[in-house]
The first five atom37 places (N, CA, C, CB, O) and aatype in JSON, in Angstrom:
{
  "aatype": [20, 20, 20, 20, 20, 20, 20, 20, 20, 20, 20, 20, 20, 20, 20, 20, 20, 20, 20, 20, 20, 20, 20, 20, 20, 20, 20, 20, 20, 20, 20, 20, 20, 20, 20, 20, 20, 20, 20, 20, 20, 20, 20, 20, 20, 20, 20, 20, 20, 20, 20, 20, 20, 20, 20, 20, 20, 20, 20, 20, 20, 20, 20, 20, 20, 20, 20, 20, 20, 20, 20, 20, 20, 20, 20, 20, 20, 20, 20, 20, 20, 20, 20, 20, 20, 20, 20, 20, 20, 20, 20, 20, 20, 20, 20, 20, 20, 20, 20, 20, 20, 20, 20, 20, 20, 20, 20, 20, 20, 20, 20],
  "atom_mask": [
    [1, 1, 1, 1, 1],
    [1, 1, 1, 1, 1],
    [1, 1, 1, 1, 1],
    [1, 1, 1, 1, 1],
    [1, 1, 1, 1, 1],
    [1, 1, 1, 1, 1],
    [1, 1, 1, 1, 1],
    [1, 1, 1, 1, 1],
    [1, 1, 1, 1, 1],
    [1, 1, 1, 1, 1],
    [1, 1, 1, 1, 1],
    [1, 1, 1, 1, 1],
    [1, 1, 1, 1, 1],
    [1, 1, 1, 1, 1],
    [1, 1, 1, 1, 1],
    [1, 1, 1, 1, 1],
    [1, 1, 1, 1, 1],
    [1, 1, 1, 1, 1],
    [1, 1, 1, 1, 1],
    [1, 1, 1, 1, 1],
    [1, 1, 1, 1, 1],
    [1, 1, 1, 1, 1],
    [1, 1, 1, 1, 1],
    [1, 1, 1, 1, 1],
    [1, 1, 1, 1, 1],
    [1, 1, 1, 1, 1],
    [1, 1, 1, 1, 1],
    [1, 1, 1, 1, 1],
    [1, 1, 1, 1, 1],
    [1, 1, 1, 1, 1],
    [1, 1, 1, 1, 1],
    [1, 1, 1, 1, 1],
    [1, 1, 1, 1, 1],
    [1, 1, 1, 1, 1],
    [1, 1, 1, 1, 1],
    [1, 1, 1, 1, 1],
    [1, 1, 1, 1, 1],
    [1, 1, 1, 1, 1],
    [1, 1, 1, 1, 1],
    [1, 1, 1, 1, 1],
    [1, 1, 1, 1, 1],
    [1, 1, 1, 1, 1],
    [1, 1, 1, 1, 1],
    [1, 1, 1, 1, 1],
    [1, 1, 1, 1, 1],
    [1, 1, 1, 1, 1],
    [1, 1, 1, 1, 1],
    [1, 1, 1, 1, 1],
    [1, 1, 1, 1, 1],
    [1, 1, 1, 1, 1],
    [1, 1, 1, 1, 1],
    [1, 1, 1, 1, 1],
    [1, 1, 1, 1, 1],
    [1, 1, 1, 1, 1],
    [1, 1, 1, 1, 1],
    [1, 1, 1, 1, 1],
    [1, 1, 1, 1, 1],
    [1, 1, 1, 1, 1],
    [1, 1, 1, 1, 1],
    [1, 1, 1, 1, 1],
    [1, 1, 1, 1, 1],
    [1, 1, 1, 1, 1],
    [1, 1, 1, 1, 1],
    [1, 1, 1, 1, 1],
    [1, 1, 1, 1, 1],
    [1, 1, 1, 1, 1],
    [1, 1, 1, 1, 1],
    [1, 1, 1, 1, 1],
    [1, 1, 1, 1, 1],
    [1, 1, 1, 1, 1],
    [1, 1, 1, 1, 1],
    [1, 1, 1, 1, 1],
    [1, 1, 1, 1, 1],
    [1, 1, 1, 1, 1],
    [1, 1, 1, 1, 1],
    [1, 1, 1, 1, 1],
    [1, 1, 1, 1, 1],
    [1, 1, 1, 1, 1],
    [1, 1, 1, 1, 1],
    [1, 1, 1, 1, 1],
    [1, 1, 1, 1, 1],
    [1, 1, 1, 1, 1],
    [1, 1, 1, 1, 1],
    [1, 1, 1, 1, 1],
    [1, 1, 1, 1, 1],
    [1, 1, 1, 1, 1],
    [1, 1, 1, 1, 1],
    [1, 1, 1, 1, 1],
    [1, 1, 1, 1, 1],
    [1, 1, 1, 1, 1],
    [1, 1, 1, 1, 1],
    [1, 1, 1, 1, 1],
    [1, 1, 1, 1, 1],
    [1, 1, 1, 1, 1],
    [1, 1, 1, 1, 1],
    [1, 1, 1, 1, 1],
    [1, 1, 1, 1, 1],
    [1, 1, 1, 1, 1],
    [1, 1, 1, 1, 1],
    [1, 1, 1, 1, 1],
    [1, 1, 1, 1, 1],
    [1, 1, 1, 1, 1],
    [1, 1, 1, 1, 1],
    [1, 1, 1, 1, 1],
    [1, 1, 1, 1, 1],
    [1, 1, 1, 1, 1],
    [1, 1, 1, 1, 1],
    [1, 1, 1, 1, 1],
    [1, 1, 1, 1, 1],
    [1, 1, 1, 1, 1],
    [1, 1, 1, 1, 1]
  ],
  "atom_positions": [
    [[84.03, -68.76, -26.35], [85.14, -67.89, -26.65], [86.34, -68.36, -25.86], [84.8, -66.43, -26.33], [86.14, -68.6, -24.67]],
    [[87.8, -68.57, -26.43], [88.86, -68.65, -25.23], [89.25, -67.22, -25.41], [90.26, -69.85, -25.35], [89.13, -66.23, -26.14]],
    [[89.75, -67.68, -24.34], [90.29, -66.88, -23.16], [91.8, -65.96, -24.34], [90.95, -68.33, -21.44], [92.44, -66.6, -25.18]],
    [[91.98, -64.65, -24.09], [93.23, -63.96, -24.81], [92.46, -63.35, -26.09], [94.61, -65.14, -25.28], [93.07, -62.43, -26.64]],
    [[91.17, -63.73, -26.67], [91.04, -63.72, -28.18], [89.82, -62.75, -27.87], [90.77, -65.35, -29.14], [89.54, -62.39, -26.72]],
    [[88.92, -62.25, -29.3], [87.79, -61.83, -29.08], [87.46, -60.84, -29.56], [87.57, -61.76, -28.11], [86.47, -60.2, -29.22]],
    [[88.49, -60.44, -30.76], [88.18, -58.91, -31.43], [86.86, -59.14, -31.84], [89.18, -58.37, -32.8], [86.43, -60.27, -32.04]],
    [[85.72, -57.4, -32.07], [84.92, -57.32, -31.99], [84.03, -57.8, -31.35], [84.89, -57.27, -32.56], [82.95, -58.01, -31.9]],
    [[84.3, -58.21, -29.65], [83.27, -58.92, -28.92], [83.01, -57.97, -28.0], [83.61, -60.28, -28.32], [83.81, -57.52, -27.19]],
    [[81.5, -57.55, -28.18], [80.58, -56.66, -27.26], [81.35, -56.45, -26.05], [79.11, -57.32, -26.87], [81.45, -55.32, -25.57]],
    [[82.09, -57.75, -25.34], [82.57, -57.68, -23.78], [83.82, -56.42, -23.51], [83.31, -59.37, -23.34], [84.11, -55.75, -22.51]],
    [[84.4, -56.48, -24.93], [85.68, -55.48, -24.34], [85.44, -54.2, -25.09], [87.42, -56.1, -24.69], [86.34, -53.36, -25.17]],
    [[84.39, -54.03, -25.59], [84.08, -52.61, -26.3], [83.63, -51.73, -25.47], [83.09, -52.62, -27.37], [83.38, -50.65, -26.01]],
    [[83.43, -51.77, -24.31], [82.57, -51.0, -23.28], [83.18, -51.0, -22.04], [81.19, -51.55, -23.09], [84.03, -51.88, -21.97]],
    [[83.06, -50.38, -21.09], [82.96, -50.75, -19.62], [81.83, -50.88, -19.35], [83.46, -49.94, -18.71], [80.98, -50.15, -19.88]],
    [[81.48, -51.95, -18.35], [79.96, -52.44, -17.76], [80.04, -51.51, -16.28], [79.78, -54.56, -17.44], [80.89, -51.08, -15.5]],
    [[78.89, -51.53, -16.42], [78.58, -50.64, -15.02], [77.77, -51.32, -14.23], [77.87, -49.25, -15.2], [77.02, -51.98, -14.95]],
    [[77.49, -51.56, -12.77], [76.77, -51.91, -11.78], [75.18, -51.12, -11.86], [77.66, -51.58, -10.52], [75.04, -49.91, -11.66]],
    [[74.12, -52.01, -12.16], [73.07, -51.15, -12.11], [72.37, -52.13, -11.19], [72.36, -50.66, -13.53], [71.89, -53.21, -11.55]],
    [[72.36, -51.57, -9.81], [72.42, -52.74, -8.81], [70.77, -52.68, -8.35], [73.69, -52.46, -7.35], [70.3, -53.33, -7.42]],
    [[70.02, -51.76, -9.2], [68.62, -52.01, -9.31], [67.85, -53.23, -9.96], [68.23, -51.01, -9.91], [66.67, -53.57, -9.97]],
    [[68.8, -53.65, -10.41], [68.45, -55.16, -11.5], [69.33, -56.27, -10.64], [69.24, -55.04, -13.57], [69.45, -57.41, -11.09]],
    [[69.68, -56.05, -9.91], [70.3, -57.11, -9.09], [69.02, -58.43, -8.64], [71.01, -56.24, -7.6], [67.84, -58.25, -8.35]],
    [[69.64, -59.47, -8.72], [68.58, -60.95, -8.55], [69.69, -61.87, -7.55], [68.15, -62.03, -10.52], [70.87, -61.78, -7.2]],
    [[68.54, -62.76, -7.33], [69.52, -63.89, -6.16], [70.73, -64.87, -7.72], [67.74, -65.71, -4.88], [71.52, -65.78, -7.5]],
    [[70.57, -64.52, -8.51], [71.7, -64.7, -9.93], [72.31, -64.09, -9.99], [71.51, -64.67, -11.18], [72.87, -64.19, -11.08]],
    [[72.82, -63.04, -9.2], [73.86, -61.92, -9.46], [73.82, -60.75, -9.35], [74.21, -61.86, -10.4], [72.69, -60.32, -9.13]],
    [[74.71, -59.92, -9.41], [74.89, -58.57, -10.01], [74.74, -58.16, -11.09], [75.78, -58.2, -9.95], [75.55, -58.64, -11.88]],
    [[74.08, -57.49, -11.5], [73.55, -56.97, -13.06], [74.61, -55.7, -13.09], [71.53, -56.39, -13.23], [74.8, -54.72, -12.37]],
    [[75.32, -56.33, -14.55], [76.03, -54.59, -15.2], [75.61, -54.49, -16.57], [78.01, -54.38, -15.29], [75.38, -55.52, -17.19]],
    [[75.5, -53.47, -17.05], [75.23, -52.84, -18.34], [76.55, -52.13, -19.24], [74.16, -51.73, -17.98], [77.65, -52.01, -18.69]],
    [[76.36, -51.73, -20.49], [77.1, -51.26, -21.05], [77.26, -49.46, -20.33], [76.65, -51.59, -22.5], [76.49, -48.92, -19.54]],
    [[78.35, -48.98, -20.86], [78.1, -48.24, -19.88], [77.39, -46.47, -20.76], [79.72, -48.24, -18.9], [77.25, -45.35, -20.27]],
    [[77.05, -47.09, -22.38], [76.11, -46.27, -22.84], [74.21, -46.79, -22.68], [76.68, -46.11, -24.38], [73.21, -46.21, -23.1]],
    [[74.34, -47.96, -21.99], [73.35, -47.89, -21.38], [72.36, -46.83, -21.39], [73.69, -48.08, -20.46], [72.68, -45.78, -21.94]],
    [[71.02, -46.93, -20.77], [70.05, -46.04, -20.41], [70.24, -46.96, -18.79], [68.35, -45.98, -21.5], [69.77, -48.02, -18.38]],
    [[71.09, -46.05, -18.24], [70.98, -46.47, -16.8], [70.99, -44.84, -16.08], [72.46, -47.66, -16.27], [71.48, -43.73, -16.32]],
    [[70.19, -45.42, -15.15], [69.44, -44.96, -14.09], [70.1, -43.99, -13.0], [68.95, -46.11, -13.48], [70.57, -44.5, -11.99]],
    [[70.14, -42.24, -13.24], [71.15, -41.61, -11.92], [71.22, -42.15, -10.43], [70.72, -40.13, -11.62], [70.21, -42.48, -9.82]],
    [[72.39, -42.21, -9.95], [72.46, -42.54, -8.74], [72.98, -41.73, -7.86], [72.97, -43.51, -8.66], [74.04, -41.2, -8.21]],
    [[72.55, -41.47, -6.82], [73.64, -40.5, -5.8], [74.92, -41.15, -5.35], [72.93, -40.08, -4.33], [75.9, -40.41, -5.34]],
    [[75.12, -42.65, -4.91], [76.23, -43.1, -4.89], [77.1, -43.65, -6.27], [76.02, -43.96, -4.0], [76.37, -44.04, -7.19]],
    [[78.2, -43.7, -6.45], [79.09, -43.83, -7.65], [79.06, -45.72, -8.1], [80.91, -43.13, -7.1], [79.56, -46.56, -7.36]],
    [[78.67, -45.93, -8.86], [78.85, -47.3, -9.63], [79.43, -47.73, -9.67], [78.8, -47.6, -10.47], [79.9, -47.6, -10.8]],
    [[80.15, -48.6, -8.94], [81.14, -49.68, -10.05], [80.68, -49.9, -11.48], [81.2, -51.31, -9.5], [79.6, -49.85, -12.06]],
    [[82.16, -50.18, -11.86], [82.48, -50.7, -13.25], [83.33, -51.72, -13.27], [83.03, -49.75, -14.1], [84.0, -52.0, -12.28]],
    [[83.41, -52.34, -14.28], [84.63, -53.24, -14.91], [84.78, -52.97, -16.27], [84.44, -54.81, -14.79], [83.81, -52.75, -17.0]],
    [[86.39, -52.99, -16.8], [86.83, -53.29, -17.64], [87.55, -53.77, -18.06], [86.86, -52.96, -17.89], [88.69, -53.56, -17.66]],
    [[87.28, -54.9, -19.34], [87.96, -56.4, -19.25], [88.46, -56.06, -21.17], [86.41, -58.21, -18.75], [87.85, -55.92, -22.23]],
    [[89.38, -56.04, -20.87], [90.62, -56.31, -22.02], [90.99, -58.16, -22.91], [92.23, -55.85, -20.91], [91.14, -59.22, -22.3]],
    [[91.03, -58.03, -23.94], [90.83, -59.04, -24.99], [92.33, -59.95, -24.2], [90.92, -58.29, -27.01], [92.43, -61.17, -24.22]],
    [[93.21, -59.16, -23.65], [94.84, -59.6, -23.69], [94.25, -60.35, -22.19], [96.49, -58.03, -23.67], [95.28, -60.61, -21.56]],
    [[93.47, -60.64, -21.64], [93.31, -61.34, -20.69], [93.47, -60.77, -19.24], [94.05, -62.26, -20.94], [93.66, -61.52, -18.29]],
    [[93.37, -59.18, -19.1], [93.37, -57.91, -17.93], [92.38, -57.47, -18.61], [94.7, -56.75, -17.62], [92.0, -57.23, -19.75]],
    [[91.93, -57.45, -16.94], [90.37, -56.32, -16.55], [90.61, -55.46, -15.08], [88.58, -57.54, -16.17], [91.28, -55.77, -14.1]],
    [[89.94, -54.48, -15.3], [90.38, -53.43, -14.22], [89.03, -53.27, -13.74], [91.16, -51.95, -14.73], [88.15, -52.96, -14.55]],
    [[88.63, -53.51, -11.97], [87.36, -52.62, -11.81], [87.46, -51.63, -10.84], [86.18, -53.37, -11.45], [88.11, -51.53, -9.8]],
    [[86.43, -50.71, -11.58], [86.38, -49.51, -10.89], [85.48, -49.34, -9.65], [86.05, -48.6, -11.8], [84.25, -49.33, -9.59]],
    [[86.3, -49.23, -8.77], [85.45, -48.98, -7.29], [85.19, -47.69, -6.37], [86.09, -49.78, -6.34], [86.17, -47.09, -5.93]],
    [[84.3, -47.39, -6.16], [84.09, -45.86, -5.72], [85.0, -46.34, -4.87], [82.59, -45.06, -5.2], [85.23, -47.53, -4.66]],
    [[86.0, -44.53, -3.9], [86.82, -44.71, -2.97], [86.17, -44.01, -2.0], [88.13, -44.38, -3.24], [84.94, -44.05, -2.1]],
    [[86.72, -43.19, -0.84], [86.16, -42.92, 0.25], [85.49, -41.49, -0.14], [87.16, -42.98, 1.44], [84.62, -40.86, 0.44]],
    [[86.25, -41.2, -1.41], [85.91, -39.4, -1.77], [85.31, -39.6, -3.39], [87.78, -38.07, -1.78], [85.61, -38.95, -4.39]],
    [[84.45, -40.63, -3.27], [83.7, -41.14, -4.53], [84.3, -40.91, -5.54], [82.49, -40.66, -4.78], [83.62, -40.85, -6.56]],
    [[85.91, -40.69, -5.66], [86.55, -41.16, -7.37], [86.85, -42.23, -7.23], [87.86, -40.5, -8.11], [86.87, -42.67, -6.08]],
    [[87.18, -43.0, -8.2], [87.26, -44.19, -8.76], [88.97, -44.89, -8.22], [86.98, -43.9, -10.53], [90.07, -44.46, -8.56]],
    [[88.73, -45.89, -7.44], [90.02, -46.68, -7.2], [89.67, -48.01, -8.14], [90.32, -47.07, -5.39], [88.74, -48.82, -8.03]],
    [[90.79, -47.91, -9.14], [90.72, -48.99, -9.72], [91.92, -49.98, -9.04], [90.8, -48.68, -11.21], [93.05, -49.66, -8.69]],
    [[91.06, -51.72, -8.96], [91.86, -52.33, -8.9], [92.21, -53.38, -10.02], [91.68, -52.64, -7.88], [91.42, -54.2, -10.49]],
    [[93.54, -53.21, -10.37], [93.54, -54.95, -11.58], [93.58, -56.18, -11.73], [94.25, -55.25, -12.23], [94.34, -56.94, -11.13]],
    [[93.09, -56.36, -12.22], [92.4, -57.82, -12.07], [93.16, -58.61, -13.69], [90.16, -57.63, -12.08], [93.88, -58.19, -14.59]],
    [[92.47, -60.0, -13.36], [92.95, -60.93, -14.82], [91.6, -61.65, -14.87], [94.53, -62.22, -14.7], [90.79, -61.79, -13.96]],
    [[91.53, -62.05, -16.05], [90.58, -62.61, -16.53], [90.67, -64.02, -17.12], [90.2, -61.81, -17.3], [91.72, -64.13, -17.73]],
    [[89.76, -65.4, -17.15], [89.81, -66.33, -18.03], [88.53, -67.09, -18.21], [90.83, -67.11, -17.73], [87.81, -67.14, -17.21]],
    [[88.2, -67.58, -19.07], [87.2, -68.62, -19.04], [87.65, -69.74, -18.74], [86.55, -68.79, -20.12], [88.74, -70.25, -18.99]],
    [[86.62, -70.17, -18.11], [86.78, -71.52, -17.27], [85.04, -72.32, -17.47], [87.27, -71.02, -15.25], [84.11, -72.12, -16.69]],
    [[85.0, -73.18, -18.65], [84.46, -73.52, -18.88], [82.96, -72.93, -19.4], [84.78, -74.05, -18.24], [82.9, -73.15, -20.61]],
    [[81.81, -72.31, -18.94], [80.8, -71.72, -19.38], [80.76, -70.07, -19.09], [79.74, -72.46, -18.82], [80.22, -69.11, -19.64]],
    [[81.83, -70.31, -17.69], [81.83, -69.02, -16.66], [83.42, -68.55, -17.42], [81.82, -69.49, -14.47], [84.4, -69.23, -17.73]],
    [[83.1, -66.91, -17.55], [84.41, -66.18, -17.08], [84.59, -65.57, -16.15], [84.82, -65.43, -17.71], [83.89, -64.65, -15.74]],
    [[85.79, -66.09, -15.57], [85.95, -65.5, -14.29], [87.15, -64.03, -13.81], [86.33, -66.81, -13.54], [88.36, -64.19, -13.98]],
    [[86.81, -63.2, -13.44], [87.49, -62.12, -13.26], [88.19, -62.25, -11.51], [86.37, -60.82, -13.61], [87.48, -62.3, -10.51]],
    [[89.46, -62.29, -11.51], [90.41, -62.2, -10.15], [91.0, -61.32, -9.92], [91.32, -62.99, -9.95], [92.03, -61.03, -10.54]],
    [[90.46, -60.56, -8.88], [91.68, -59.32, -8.81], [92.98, -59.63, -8.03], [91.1, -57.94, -8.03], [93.21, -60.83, -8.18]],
    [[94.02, -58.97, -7.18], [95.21, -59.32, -6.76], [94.75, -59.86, -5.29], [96.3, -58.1, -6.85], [95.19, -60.79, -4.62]],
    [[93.73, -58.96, -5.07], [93.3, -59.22, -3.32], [93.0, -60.35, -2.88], [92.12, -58.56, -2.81], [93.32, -60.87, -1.8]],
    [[91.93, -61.04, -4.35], [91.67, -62.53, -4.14], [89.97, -62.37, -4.25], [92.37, -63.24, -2.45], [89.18, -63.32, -4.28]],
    [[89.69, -61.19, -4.29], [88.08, -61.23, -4.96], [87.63, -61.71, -6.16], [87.57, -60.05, -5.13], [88.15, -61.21, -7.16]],
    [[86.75, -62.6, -6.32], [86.37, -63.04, -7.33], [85.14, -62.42, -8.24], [86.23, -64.15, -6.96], [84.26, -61.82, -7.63]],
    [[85.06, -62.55, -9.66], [83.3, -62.04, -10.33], [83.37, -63.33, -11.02], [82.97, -60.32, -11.62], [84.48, -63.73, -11.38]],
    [[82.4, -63.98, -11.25], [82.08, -64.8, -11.62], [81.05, -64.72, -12.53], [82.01, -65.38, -10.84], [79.97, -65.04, -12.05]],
    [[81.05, -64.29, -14.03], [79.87, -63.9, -15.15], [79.35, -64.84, -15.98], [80.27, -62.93, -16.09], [79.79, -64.82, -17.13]],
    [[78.49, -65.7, -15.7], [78.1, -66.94, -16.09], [76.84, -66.67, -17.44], [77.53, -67.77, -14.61], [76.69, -67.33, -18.47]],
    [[76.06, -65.46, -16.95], [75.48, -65.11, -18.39], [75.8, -63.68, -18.63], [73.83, -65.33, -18.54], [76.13, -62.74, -17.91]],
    [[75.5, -63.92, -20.4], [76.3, -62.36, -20.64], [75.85, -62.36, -22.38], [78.58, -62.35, -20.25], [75.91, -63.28, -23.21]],
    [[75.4, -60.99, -22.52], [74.97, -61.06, -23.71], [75.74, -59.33, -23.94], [73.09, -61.43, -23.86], [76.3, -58.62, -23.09]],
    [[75.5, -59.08, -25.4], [75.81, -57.59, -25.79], [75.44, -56.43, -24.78], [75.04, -57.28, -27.09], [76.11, -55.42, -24.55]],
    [[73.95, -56.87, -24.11], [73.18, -56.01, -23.13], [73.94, -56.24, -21.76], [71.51, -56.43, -23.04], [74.4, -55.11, -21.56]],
    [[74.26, -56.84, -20.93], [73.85, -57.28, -19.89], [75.17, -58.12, -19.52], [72.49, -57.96, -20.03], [75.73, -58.79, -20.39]],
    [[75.71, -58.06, -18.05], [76.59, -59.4, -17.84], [75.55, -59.58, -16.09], [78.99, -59.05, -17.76], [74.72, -58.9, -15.49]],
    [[76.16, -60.71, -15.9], [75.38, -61.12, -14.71], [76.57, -61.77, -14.06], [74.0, -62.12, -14.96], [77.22, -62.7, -14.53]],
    [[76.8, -61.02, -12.73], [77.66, -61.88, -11.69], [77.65, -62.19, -10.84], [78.39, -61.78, -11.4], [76.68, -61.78, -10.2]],
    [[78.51, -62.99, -10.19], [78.35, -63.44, -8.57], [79.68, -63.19, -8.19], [77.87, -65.11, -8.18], [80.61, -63.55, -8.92]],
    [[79.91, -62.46, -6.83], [80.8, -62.22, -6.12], [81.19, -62.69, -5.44], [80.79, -61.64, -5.79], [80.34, -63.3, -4.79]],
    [[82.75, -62.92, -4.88], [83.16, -63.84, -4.07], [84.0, -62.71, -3.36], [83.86, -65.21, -4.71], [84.34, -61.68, -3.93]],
    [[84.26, -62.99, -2.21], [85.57, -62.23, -1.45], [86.51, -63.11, -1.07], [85.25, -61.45, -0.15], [86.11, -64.18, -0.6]],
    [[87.71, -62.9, -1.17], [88.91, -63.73, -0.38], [88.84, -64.12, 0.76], [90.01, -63.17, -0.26], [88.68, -63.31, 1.68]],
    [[88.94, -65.3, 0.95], [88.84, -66.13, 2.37], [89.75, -65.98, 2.87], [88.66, -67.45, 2.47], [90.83, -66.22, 2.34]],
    [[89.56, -65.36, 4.51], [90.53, -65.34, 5.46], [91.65, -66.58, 5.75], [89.78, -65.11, 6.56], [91.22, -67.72, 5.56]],
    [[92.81, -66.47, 6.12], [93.96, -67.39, 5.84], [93.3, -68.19, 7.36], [95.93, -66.56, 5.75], [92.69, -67.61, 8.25]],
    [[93.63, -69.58, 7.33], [93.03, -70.52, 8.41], [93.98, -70.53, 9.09], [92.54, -71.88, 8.14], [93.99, -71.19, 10.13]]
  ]
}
């Protein structure tokens, strides 16, 4: 898929949710977010990633509503990669209708 395009693609019909019970040394597991996922006492992240090349994820805050931060999105070869402003990275290398799988990066301290 490039990057900007993608009507009717499973990825931007939904927000994915963190179901960090399926988490593997491959990533972070998110689901759709009509999923059959699993109650949690702490609040989930989400992401949601827009066809126009913006994705927003949702991060519990200190009073468990949702601080979203925005992010951009592109493919870069097999991987799409999601950047927010801070400099955190998701990195979703497999991804089907069910399921995305990521790896997280945090912004490296300035040397």
């Amino acid at each position: 898929m490039s990057a900007k395009t993608g009507e009717g693609d499973p990825l931007f019909a939904t927000a994915w949710v963190h179901v960090f019970e399926e988490d593997t040394e491959a990533g972070a597991v998110y689901r759709p977010e009509d999923a059959d996922i699993p109650l949690s006492r702490r609040p989930r992240e989400r992401i949601k990633i827009d066809p126009d090349g913006s994705a927003r994820l949702l991060m519990p805050g200190p009073d468990d509503r949702y601080v979203e931060q925005p992010a951009t999105w592109k493919q870069e070869g097999d991987v799409l990669v999601i950047r927010t402003r801070e400099g955190s990275e998701l990195q979703i290398g497999d991804r089907s209708p069910a399921r995305l799988v990521a790896k997280k990066s945090s912004p490296r301290p300035p040397d």
